[in-house]
KEVOBA-355060 format. One record per residue (C-alpha): residue number from 1; residue in one letter; x, y, z. Coordinates in Angstrom, 1 decimal, decimal comma, padded with zeros to 4 digits. Example, Ala and Ser with C-alpha at 12.3 -4.5 7.8 and 13.67 -1.06 7.14 Angstrom:
BEGIN
{num:1; residu:A; east:012,3; north:-004,5; up:007,8}
{num:2; residu:S; east:013,7; north:-001,1; up:007,1}
//
This chain:
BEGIN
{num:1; residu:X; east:035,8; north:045,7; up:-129,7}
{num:2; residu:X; east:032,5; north:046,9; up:-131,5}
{num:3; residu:X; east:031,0; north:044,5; up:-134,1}
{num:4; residu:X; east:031,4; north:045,7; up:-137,5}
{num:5; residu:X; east:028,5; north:047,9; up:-139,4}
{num:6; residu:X; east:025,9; north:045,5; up:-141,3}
{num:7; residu:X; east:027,2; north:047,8; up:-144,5}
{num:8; residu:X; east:030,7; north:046,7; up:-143,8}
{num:9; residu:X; east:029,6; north:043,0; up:-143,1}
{num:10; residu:X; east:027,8; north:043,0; up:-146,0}
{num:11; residu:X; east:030,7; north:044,3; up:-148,7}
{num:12; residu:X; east:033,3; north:041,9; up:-147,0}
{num:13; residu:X; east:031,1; north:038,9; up:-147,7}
{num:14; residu:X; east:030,4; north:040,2; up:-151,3}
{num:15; residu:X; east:034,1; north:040,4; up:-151,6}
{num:16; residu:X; east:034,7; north:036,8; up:-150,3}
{num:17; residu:X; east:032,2; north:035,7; up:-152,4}
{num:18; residu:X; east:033,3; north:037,3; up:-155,3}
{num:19; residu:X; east:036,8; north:035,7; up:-154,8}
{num:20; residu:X; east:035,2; north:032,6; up:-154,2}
{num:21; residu:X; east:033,4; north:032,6; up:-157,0}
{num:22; residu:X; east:036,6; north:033,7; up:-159,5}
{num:23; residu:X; east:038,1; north:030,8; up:-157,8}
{num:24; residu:X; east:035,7; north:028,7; up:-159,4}
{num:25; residu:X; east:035,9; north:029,9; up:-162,4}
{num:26; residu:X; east:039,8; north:029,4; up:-162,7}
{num:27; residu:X; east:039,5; north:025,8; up:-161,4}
{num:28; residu:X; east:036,9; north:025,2; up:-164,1}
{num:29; residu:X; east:038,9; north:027,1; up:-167,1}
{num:30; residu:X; east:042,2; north:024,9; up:-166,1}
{num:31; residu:X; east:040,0; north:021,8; up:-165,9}
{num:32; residu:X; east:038,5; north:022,4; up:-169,2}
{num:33; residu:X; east:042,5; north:023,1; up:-170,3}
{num:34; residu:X; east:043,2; north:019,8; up:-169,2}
{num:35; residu:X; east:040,7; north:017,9; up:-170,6}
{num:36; residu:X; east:041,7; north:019,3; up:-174,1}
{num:37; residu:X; east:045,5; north:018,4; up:-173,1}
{num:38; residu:X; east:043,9; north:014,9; up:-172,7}
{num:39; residu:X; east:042,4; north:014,2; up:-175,9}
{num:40; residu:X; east:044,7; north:015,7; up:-177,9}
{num:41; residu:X; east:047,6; north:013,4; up:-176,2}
{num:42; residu:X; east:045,6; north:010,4; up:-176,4}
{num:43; residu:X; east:045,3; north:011,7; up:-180,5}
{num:44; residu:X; east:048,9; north:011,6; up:-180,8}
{num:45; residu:X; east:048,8; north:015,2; up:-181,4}
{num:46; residu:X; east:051,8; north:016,7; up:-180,9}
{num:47; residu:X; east:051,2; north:020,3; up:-182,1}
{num:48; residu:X; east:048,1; north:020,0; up:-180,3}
{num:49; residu:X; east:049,7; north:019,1; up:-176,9}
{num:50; residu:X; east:052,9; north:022,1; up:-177,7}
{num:51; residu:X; east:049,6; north:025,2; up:-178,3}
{num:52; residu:X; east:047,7; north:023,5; up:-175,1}
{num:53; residu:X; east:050,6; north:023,9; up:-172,7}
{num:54; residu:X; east:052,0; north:027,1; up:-174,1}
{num:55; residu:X; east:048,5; north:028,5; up:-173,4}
{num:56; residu:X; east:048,6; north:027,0; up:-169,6}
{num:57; residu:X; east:047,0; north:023,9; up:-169,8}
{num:58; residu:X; east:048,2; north:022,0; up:-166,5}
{num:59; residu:X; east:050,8; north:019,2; up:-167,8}
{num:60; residu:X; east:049,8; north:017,2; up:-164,6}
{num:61; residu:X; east:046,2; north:017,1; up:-164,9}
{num:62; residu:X; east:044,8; north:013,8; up:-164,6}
{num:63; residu:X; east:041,2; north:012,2; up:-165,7}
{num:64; residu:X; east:039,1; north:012,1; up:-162,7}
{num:65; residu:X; east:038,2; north:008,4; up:-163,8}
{num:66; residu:X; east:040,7; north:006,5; up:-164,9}
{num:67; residu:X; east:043,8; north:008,7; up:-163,6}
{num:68; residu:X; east:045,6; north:008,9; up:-166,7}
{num:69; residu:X; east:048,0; north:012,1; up:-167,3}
{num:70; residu:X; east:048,8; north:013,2; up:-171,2}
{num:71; residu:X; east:052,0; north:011,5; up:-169,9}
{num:72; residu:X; east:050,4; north:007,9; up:-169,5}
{num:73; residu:X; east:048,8; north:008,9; up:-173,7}
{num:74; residu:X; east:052,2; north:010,0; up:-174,4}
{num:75; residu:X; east:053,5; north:006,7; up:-173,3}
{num:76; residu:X; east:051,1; north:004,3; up:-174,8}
{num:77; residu:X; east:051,6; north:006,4; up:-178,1}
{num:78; residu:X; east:055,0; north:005,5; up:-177,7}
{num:79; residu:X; east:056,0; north:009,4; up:-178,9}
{num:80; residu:X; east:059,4; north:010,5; up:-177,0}
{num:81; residu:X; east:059,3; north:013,7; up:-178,0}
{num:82; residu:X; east:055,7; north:014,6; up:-176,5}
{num:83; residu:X; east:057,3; north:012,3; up:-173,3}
{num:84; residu:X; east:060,1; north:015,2; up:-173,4}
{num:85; residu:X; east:057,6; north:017,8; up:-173,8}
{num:86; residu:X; east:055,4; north:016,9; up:-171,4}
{num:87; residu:X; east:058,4; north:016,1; up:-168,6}
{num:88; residu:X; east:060,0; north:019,5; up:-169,8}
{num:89; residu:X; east:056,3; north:021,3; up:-168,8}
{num:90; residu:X; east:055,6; north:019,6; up:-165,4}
{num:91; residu:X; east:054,2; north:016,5; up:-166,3}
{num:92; residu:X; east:054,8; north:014,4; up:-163,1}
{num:93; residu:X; east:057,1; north:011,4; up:-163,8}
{num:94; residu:X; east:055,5; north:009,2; up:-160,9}
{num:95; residu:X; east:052,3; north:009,9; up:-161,3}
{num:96; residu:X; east:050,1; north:006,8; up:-161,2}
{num:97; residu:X; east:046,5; north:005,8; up:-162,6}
{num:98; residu:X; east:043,7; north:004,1; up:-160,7}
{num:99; residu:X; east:045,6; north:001,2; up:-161,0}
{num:100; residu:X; east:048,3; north:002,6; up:-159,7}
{num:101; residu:X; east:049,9; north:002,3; up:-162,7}
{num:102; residu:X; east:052,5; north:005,0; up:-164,1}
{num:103; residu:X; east:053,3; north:006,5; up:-167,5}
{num:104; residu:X; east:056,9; north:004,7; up:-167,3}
{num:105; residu:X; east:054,7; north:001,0; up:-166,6}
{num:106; residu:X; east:053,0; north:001,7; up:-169,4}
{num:107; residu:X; east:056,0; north:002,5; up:-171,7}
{num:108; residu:X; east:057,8; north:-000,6; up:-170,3}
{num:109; residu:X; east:054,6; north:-003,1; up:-170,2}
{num:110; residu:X; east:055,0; north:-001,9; up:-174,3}
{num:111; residu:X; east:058,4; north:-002,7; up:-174,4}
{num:112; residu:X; east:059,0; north:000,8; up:-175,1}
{num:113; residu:X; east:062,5; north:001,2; up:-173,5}
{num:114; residu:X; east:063,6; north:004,7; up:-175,5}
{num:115; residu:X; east:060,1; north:005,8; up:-173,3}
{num:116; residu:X; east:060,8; north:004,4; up:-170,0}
{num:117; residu:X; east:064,0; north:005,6; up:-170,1}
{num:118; residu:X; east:063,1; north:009,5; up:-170,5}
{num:119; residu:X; east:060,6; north:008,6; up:-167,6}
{num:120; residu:X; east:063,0; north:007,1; up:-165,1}
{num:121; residu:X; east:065,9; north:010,1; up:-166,0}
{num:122; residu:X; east:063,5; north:012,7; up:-165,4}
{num:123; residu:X; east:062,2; north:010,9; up:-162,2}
{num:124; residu:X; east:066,4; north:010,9; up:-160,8}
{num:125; residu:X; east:066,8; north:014,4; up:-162,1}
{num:126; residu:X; east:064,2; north:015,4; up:-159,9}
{num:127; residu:X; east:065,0; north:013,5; up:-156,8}
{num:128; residu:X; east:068,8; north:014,6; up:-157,4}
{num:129; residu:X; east:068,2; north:018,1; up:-158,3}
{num:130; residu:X; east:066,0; north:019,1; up:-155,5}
{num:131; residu:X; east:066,9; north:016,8; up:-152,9}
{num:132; residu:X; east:063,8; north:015,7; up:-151,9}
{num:133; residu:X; east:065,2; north:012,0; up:-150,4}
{num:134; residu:X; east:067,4; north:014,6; up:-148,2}
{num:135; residu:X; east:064,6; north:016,4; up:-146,6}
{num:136; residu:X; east:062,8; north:014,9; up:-143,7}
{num:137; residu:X; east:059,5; north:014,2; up:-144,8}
{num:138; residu:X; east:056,2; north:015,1; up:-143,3}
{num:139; residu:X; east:055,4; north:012,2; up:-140,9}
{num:140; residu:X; east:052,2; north:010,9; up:-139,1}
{num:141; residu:X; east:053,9; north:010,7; up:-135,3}
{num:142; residu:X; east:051,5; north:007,8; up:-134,3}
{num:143; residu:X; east:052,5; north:005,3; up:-137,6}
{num:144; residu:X; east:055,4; north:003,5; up:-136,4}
{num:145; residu:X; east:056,0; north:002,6; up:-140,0}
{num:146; residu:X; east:056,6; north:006,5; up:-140,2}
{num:147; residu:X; east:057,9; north:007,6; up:-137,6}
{num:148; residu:X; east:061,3; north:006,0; up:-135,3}
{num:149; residu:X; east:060,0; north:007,1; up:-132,0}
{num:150; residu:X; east:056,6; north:006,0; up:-132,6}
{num:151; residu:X; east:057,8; north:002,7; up:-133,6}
{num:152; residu:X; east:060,5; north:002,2; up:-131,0}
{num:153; residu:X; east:057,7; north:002,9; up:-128,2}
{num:154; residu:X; east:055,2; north:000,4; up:-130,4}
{num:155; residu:X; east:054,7; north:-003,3; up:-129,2}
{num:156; residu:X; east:055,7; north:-005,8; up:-131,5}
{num:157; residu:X; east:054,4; north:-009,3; up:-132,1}
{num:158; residu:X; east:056,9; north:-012,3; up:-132,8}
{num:159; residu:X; east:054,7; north:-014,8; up:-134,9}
{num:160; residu:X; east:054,0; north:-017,3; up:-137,2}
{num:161; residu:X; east:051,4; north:-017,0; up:-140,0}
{num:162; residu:X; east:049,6; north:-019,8; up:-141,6}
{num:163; residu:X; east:051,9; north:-021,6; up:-143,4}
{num:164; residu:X; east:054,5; north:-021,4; up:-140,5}
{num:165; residu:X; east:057,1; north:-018,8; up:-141,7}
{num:166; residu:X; east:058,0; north:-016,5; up:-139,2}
{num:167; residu:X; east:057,3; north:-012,6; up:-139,0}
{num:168; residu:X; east:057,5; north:-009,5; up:-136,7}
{num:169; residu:X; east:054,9; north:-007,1; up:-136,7}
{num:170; residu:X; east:054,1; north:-003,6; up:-135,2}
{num:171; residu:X; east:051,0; north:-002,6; up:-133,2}
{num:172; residu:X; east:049,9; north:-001,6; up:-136,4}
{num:173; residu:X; east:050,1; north:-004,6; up:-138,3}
{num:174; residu:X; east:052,7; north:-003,5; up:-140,4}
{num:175; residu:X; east:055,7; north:-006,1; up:-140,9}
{num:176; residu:X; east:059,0; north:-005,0; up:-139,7}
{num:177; residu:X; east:060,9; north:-008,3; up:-141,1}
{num:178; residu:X; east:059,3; north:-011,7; up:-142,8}
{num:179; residu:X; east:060,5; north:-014,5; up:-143,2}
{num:180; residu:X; east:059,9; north:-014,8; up:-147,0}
{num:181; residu:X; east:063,1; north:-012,7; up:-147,0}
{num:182; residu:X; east:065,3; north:-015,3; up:-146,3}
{num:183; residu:X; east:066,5; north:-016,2; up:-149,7}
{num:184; residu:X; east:067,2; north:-012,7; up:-149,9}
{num:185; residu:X; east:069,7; north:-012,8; up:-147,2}
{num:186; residu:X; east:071,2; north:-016,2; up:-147,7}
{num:187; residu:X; east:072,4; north:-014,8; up:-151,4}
{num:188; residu:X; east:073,1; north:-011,8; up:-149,5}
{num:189; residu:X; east:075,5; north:-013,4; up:-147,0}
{num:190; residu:X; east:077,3; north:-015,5; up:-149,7}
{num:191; residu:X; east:078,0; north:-012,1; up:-151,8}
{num:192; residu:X; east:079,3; north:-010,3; up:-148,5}
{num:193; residu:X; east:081,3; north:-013,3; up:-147,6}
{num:194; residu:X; east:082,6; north:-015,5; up:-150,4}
{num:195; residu:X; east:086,1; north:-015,9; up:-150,8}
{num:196; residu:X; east:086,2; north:-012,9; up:-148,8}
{num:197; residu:X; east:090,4; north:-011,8; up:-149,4}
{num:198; residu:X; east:090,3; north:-010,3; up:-146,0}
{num:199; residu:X; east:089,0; north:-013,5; up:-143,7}
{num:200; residu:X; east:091,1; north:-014,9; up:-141,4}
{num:201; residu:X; east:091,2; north:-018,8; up:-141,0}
{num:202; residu:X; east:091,1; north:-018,6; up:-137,4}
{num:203; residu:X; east:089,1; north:-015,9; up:-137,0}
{num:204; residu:X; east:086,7; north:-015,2; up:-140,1}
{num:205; residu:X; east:085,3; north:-011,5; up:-140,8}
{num:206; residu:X; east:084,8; north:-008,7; up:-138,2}
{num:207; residu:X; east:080,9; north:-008,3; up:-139,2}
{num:208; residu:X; east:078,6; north:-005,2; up:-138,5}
{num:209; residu:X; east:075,0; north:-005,7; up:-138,6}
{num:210; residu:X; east:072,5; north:-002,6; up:-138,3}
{num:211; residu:X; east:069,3; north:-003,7; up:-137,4}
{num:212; residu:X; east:068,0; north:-007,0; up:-136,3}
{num:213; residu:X; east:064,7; north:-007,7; up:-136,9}
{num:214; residu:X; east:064,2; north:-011,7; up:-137,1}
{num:215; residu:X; east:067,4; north:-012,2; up:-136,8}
{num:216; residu:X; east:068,3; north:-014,3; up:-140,6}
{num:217; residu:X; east:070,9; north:-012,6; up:-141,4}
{num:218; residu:X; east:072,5; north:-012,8; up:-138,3}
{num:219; residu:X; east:072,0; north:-016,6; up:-137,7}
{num:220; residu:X; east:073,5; north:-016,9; up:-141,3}
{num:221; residu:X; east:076,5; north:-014,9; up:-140,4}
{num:222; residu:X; east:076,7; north:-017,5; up:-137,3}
{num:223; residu:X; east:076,7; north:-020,4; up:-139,5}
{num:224; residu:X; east:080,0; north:-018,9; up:-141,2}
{num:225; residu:X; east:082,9; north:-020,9; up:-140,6}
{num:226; residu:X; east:084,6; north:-020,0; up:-138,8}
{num:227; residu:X; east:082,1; north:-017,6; up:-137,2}
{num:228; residu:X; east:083,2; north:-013,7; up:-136,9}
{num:229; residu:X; east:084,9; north:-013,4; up:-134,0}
{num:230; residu:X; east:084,3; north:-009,6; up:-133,6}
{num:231; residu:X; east:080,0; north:-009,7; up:-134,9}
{num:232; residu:X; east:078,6; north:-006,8; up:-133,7}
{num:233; residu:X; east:074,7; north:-005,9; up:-133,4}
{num:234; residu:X; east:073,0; north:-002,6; up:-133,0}
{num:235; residu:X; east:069,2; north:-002,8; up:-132,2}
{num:236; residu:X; east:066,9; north:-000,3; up:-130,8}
{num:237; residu:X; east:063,8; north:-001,5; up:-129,6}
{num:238; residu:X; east:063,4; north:-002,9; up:-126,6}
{num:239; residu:X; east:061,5; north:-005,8; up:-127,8}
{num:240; residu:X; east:063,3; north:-007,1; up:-130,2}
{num:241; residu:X; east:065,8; north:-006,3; up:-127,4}
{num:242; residu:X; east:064,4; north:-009,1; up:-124,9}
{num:243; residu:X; east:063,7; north:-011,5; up:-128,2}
{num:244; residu:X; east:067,4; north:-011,6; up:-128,3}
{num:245; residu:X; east:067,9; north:-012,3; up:-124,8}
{num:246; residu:X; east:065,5; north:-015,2; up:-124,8}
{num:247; residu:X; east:066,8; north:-016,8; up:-127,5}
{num:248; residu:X; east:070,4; north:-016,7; up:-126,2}
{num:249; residu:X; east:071,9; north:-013,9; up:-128,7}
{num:250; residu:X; east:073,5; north:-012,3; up:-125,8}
{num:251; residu:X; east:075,3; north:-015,4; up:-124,9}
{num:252; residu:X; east:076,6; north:-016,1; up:-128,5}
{num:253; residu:X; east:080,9; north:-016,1; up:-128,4}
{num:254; residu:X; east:082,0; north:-013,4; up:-130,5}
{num:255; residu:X; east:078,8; north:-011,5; up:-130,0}
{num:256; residu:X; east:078,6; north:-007,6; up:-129,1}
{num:257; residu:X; east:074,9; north:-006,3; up:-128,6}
{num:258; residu:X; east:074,9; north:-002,7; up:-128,7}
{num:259; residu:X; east:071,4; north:-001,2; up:-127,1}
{num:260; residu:X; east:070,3; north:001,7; up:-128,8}
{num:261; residu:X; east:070,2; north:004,0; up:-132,4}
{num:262; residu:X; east:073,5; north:003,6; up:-134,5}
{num:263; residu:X; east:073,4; north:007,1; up:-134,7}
{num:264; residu:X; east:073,8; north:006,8; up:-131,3}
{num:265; residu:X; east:077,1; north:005,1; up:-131,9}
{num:266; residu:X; east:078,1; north:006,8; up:-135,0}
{num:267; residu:X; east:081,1; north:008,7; up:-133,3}
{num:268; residu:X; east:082,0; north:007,2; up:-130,0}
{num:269; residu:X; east:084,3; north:004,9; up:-129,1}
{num:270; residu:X; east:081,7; north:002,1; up:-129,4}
{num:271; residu:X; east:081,6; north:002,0; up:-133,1}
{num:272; residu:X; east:084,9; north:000,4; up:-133,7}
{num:273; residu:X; east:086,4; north:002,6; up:-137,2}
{num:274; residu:X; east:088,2; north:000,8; up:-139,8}
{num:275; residu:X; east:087,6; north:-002,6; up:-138,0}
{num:276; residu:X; east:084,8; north:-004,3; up:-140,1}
{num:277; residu:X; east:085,2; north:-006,6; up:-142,8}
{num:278; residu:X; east:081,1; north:-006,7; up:-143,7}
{num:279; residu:X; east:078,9; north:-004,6; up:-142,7}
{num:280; residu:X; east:074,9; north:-004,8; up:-143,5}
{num:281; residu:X; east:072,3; north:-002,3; up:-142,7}
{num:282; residu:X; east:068,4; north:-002,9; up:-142,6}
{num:283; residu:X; east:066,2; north:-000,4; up:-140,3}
{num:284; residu:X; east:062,5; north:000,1; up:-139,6}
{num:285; residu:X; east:060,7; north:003,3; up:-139,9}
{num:286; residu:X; east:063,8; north:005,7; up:-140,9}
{num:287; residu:X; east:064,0; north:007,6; up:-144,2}
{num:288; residu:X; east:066,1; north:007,6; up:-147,2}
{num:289; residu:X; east:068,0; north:010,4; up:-145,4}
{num:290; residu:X; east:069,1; north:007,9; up:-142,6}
{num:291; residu:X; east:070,5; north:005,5; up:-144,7}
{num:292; residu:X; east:072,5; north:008,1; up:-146,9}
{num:293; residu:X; east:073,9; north:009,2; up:-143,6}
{num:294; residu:X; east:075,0; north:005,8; up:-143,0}
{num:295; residu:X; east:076,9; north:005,7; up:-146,7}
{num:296; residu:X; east:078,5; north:008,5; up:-145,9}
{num:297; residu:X; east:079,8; north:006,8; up:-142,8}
{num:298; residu:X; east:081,0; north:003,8; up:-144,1}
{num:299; residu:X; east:084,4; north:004,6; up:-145,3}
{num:300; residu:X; east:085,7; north:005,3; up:-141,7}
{num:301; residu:X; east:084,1; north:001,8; up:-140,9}
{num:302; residu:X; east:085,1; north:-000,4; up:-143,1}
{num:303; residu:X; east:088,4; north:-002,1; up:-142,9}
{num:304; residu:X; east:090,2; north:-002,3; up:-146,3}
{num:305; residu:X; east:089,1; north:-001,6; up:-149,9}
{num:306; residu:X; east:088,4; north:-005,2; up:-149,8}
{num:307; residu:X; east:086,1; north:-004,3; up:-147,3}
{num:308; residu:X; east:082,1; north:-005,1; up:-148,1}
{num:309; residu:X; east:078,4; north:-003,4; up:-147,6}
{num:310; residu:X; east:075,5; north:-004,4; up:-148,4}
{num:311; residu:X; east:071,3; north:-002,8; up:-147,2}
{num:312; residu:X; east:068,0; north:-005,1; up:-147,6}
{num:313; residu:X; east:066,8; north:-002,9; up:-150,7}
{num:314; residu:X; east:063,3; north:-001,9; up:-150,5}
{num:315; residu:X; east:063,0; north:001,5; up:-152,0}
{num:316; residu:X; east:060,1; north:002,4; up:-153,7}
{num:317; residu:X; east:059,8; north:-001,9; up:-153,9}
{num:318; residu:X; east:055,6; north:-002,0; up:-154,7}
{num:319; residu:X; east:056,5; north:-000,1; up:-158,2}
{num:320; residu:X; east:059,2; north:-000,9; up:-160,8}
{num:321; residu:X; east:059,8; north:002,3; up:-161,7}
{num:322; residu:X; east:059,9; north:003,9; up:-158,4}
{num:323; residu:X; east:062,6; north:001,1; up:-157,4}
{num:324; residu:X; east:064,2; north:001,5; up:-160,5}
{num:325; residu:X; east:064,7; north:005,3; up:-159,8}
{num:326; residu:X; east:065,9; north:005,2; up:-156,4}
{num:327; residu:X; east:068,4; north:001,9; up:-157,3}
{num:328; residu:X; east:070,3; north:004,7; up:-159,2}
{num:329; residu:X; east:070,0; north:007,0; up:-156,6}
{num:330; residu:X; east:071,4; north:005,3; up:-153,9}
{num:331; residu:X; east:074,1; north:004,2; up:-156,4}
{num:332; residu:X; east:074,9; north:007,8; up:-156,9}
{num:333; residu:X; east:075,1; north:008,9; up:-153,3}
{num:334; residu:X; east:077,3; north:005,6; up:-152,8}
{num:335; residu:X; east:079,3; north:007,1; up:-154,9}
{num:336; residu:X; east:079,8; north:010,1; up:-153,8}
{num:337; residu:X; east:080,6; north:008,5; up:-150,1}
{num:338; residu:X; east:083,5; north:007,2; up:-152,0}
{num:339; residu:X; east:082,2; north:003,5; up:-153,1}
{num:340; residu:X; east:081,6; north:001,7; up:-155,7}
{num:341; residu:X; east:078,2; north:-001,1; up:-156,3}
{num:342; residu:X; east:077,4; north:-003,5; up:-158,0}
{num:343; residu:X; east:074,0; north:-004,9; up:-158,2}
{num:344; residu:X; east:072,8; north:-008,9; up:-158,2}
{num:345; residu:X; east:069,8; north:-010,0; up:-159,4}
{num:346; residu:X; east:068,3; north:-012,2; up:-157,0}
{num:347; residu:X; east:064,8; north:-014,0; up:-158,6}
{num:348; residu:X; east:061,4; north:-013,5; up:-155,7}
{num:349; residu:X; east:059,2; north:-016,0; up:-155,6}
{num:350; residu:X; east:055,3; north:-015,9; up:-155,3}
{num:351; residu:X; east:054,5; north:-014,4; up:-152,0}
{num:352; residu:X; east:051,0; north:-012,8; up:-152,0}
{num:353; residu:X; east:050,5; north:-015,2; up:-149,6}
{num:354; residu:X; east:052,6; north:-014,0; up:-146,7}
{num:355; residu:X; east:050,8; north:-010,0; up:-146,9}
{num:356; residu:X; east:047,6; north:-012,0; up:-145,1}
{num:357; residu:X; east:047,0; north:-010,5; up:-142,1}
{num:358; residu:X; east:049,4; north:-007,6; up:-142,7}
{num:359; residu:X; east:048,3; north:-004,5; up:-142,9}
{num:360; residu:X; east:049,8; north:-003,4; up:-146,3}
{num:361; residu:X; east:052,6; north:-004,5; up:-148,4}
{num:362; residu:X; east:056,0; north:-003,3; up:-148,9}
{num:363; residu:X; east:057,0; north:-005,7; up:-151,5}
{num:364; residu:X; east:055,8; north:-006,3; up:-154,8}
{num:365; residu:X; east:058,0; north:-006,9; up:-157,4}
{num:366; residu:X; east:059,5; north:-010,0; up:-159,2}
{num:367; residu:X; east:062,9; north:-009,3; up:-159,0}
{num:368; residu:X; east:065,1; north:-007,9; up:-155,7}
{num:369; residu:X; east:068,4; north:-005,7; up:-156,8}
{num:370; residu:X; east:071,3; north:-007,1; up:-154,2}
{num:371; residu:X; east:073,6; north:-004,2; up:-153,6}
{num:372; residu:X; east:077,5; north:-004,7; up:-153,0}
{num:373; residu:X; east:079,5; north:-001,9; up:-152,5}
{num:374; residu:X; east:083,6; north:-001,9; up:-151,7}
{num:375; residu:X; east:085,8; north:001,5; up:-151,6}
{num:376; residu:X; east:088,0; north:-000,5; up:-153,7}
//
């Protein structure tokens, strides 16, 4: 194939730079469009904000600085109906500053709950509507905090950190389960179990536990008395796997270890149906998606509408809004599995401590939401 003529090269590289340069120039009119959008929001000008956006000015455009959106002006201006306008136009309802702060933070770090509450409906709306928690996000195949097969072929490290509470961690340094969850799951396990109608005094509760991690919440479902005598585990990875078997879980009367994904289990003849009292669920490194899957398979596992499930929590847990959002997601898709929640507030203590030596966080809030469902 002959090269092309000079001529020829020439006009196509006037032509790309041509579009380049148009490209530029529409970058730099929307900038300028947003920075009016800006001022005039942080004015309090409402008309001003309406003429901007019905001549295109971007509703998501942020400062380059600070991060702030006409949303996060809207917000601290407490004015609902620019809020409305602004979520209406595209204004992005978790979009977060510098600080990593949102416009729904600001509105409730005001006090401003008629704000915060426009935020977090247009933030379930959008989840809902166009199912993004159903889709299987774009993951990085080497993060084993993103992706299962990466983390079931990633080494983990049983440990202690500094002050002596114990942890599991990936290759990564990411924490599967710590042990400053433990109050979680002790208030956990006395909601699952408390005068549980369905516990038999010889026998106690036929208990399902997905996911095993450290092992609380199984230990405190041993202490039950009497202890379940049907307690079945499913685990995955092979070295929480040989954790168990060294510390005698596979020994344990009444104990059934099954080796593997519980989607793996989901519909044979392993999963015992319509057999479990309580059942908990608390994975590593699988989505949103997973766990609705898992709601919608609870009805043919649970025993009776007395029947109780319960997940550790931890969706979108480093922001209040986030997890406030999703809280009323999951209750909606609970719902629609057939079962209805209520939610316990269970008080987290100061734990900036325990994220030393951990490669990032996954818990930052003051206040954990318990989940209790029944199809009763």
């Amino acid at each position: 194939m002959s090269p092309p003529s000079p001529k020829r090269a020439k006009t196509e590289a006037d032509d790309e730079l041509a579009a380049g340069e148009q490209i530029l120039g529409e970058a730099a009119l929307l900038h300028k469009a947003g920075l009016a959008l800006l001022q005039a929001a942080a004015e309090n000008d409402l008309d001003g904000v309406r003429e901007l956006l019905k001549s295109g000015a971007p509703a998501f455009y942020q400062d380059l600085e600070s991060g702030w959106s006409a949303l996060h002006f809207a917000a601290e201006n407490q004015n609902a109906e620019m809020v409305s306008l602004l979520l209406r136009e595209g204004g992005v309802w978790n979009g977060t500053d510098e600080a990593g702060h949102t416009a729904g933070d600001m509105a409730l770090s005001l006090g401003w709950l008629e704000g915060y509450e426009l935020i977090r409906e247009e933030g379930i709306r959008t989840e809902v509507l166009l199912n993004l928690l159903n889709r299987r996000a774009e993951q990085d195949a080497s993060d084993p905090a993103s992706s299962l097969s990466a983390y079931l072929s990633s080494p983990l490290t049983y440990e202690t950190d500094e002050r002596g509470e114990e942890r599991v961690l990936d290759e990564k340094g990411d924490g599967v389960m710590m042990g400053w969850e433990k109050p979680i799951m002790e208030r956990t396990v006395q909601a699952l179990t408390a005068d549980h109608p369905d516990a038999s005094p010889s026998e106690g509760l036929s208990v399902l536990n997905v996911g095993f991690g450290l092992g609380i919440i199984d230990t405190l479902f041993q202490s039950l008395s009497p202890a379940p005598s049907n307690h079945t585990i499913i685990e995955a990875h092979p070295d929480v796997l040989k954790h168990m078997r060294e510390t005698g879980w596979y020994d344990k009367p009444g104990v059934r270890i099954l080796e593997g994904k519980w989607q793996d289990f989901i519909d044979t003849d392993d999963f015992d149906p319509g057999v479990y009292d309580v059942i908990y669920f608390d994975t590593f490194s699988e989505h949103y998606h997973d766990l609705r899957s898992f709601f919608d398979a609870l009805p043919a596992l649970l025993r009776s509408p007395s029947s109780r499930f319960s997940f550790f929590h931890g969706l979108g847990a480093t922001n209040a809004l986030f997890y406030d959002v999703y809280t009323r997601i999951a209750e909606l898709h609970l719902a629609e599995a057939g079962l209805d929640t209520r939610w316990a507030d269970v008080e987290v203590g100061e734990i900036a401590h325990v994220w030393k030596g951990v490669r990032r966080s996954y818990w930052s809030l003051p206040c954990y939401k318990l989940p209790i469902s029944t199809t009763g």
